[in-house]
matplotlib code that plots the C-alpha trace (Angstrom):
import matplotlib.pyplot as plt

x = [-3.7, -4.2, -2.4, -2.0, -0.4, -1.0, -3.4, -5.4, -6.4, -6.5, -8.7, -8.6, -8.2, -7.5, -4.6, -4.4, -2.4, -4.0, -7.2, -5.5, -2.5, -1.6, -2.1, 0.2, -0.4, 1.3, 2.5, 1.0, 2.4, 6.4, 5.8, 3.5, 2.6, 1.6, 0.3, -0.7, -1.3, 0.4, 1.7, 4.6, 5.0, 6.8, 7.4, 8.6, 10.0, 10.2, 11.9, 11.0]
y = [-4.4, -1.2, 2.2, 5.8, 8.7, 7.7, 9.6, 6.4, 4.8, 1.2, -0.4, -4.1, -4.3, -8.1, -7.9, -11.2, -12.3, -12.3, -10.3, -6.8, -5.6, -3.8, -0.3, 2.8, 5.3, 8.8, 10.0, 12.6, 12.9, 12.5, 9.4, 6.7, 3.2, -0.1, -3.0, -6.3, -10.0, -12.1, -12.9, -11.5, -7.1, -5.4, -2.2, 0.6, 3.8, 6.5, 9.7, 12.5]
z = [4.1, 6.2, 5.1, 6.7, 5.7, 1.5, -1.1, -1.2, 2.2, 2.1, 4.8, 5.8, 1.8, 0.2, -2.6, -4.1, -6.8, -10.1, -9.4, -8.6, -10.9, -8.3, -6.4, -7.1, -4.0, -3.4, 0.3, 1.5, 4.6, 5.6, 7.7, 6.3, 7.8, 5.7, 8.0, 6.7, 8.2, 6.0, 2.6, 1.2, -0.2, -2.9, -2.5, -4.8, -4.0, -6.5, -5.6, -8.0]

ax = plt.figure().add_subplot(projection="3d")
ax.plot(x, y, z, "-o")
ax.set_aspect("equal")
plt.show()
């Protein structure tokens, strides 16, 4: 998984199932853009 615009960059980064909880990241910027090969995503959005 690849990530711009977020407080923490993630760069050609592996999440698998059972060895990451998981990753709680903060926009920094209005736009932001999450690419990743395969696999299934969950996002969540929290507006504050």
């Amino acid at each position: 998984m690849t990530t711009e615009g977020l407080q923490y960059q993630l760069n050609k980064e592996d999440l698998i199932f059972g060895k990451r909880i998981g990753t709680r990241n903060k926009a920094i910027k209005n736009d932001i853009q999450i690419t990743f090969k395969n696999g299934e995503l969950f996002i969540f959005i929290n507006h504050l």
